[in-house]
C-alpha positions in Angstrom: -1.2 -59.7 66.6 -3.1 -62.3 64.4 -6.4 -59.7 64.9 -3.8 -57.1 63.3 -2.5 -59.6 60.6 -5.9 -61.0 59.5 -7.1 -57.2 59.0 -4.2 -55.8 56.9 -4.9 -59.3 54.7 -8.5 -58.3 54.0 -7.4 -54.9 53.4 -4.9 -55.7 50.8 -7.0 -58.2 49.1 -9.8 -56.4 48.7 -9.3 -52.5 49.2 -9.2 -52.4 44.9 -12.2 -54.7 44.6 -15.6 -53.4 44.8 -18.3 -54.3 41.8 -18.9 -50.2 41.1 -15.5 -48.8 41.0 -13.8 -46.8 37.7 -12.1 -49.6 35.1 -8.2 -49.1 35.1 -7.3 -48.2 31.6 -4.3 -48.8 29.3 -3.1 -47.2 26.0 -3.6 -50.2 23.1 -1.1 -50.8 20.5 -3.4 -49.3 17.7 -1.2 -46.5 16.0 -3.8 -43.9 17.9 -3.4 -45.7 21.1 -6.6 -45.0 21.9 -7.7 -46.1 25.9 -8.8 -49.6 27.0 -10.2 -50.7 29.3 -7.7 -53.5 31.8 -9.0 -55.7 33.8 -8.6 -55.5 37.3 -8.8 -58.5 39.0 -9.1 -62.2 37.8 -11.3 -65.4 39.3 -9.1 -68.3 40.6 -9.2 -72.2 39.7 -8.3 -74.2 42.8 -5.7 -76.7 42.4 -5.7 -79.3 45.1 -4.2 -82.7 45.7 -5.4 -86.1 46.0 -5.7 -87.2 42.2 -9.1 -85.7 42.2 -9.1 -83.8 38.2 -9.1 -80.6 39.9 -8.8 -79.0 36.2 -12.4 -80.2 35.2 -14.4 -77.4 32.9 -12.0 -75.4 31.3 -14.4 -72.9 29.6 -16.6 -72.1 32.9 -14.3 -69.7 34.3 -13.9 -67.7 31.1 -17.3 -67.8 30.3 -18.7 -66.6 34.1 -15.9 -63.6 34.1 -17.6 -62.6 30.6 -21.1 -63.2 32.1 -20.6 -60.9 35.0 -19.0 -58.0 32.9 -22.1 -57.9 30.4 -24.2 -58.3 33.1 -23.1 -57.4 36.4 -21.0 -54.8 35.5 -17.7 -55.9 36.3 -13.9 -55.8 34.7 -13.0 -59.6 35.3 -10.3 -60.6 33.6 -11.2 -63.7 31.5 -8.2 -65.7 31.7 -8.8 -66.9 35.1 -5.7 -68.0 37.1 -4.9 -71.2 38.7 -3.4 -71.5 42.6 -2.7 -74.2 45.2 -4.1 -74.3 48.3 -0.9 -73.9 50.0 0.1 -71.1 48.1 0.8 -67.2 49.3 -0.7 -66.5 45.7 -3.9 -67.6 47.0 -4.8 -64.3 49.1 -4.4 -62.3 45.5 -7.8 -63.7 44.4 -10.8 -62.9 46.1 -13.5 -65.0 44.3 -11.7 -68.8 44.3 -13.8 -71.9 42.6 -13.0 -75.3 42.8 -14.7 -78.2 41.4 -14.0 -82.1 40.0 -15.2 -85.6 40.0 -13.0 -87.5 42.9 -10.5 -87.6 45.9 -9.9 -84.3 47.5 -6.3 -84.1 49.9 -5.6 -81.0 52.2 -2.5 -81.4 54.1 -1.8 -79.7 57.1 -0.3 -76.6 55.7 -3.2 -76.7 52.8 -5.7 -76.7 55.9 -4.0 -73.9 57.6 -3.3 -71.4 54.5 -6.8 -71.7 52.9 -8.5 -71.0 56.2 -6.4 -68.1 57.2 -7.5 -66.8 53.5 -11.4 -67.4 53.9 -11.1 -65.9 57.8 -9.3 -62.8 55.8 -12.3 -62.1 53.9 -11.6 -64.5 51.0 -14.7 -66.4 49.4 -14.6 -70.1 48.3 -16.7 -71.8 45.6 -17.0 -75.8 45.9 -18.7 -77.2 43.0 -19.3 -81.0 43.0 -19.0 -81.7 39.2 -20.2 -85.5 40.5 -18.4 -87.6 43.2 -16.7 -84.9 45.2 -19.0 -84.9 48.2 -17.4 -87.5 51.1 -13.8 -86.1 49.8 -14.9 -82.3 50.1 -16.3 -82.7 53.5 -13.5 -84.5 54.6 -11.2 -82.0 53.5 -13.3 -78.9 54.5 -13.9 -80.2 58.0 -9.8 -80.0 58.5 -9.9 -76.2 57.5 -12.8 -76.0 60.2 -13.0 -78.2 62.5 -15.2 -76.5 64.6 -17.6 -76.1 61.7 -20.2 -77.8 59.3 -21.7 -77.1 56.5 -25.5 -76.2 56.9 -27.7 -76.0 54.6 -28.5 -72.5 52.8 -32.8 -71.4 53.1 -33.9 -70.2 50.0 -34.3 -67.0 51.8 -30.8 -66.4 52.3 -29.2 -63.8 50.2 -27.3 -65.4 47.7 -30.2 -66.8 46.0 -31.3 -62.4 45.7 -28.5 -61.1 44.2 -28.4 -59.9 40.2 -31.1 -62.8 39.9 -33.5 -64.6 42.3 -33.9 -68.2 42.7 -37.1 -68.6 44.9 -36.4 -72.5 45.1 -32.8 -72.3 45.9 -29.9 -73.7 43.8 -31.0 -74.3 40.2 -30.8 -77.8 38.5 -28.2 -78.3 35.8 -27.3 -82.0 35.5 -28.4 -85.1 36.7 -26.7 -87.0 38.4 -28.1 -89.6 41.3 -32.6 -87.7 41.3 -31.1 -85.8 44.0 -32.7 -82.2 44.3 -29.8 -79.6 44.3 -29.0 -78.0 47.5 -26.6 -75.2 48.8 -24.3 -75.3 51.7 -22.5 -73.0 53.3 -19.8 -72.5 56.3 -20.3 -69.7 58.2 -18.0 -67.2 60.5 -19.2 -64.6 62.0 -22.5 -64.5 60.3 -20.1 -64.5 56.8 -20.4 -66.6 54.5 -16.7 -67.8 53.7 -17.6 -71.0 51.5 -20.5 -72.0 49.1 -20.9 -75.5 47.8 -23.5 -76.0 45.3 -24.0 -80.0 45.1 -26.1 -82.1 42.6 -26.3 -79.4 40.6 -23.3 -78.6 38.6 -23.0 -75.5 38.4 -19.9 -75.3 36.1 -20.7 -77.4 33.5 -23.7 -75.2 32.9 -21.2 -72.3 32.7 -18.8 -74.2 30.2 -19.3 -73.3 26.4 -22.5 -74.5 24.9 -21.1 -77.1 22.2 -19.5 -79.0 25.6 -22.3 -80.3 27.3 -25.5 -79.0 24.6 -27.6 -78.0 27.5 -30.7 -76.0 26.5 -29.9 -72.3 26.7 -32.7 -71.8 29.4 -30.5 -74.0 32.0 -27.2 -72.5 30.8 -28.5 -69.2 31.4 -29.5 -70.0 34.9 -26.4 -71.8 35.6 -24.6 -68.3 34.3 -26.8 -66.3 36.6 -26.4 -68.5 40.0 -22.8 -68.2 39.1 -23.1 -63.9 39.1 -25.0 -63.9 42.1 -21.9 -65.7 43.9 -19.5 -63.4 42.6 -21.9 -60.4 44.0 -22.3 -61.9 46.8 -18.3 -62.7 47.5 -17.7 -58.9 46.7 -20.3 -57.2 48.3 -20.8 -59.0 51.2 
């Protein structure tokens, strides 16, 4: 039975979601009502407990949906949405990001709910915007607690997706002359959850007049950030 349940969940979630299927379209409000294109399907902000600012880089959401439809090809809806671990709402979203700068709390039913979403084909994006790590293992380890993160070789196919990164995670910020690394938890030979630490991904995705990182870094922050979406939809 939970074979049978986890099966209709992926199908639901993602039978609509593919990178090279026809935009939906709606009639505009122009007096021809000409058609325009709708987008199908939005990226997800996690919102977690533990006082950790779970809300940290507004813009980077917005700006990677935008990214990915210019140059991926996608119809991302901008406006991103925001769920909470615990929520049913979750398993609507198949690309989910969460990031901050502190303490990370799953509870029990948090634990249980997210991984019955990432076992149903859903894909989770940790980004350590600085201080995250011991709370984000801590957490992750009661979702699987049979499983570590490990890190990612360079070879691996998220670094060749849209864009290749030869040398692994790009690096966006400094924080503590660490080199930037990818992690990953694995099931089944998936790849269910990608953490990108000392590299900060989303602040290189946030708009440019936030953190006035040269445009070389922001565009490779940008491009790591498609290549995760292509990887969560095609793999």
């Amino acid at each position: 039975m939970k074979n049978i349940l986890l099966a209709l969940l992926s199908i639901l979630m993602f039978s609509f979601v593919t990178l090279n299927e026809p935009p939906t379209h709606q009639l505009d409000n122009s007096p021809t009502h000409q058609l325009v294109e709708k987008p199908t399907i939005k990226l997800a902000l996690l919102k977690y407990a533990g006082g950790g600012d779970w809300y940290s880089n507004p813009t980077a959401l917005p700006n990677l949906a935008k990214f990915c439809n210019d140059k991926l090809g996608t119809n991302l809806d901008p406006d991103y949405a925001t769920v909470e671990v615990a929520s049913a709402d979750l398993f609507n979203y198949p690309f989910v990001h969460m990031t901050g700068h502190g303490n990370v709390v799953f509870s029990d039913t948090d634990a249980e709910n997210l991984r019955l979403y990432l076992l149903a084909g859903g894909f989770l994006h940790i980004d350590d915007n600085y201080g995250m790590d011991p709370f984000v293992r801590t957490a992750m380890k009661k979702v699987f607690p049979e499983k570590e993160f490990i890190e990612l070789p360079f070879s691996h196919s998220v670094y060749r997706q849209k864009y290749e990164f030869k040398n692994g995670l790009p690096k966006i910020h400094e924080h503590d002359k660490k080199p930037a690394q990818g992690f990953g938890i694995v099931w089944e030979d998936r790849l269910v959850c990608f953490y990108s630490y000392e590299s900060d991904l989303g602040d290189g995705w946030e708009d440019q007049d936030v953190h006035r990182d040269p445009e070389e870094i922001r565009q490779k922050a940008l491009q790591m950030g498609a290549n995760l979406v292509q990887f969560a939809f095609e793999q």
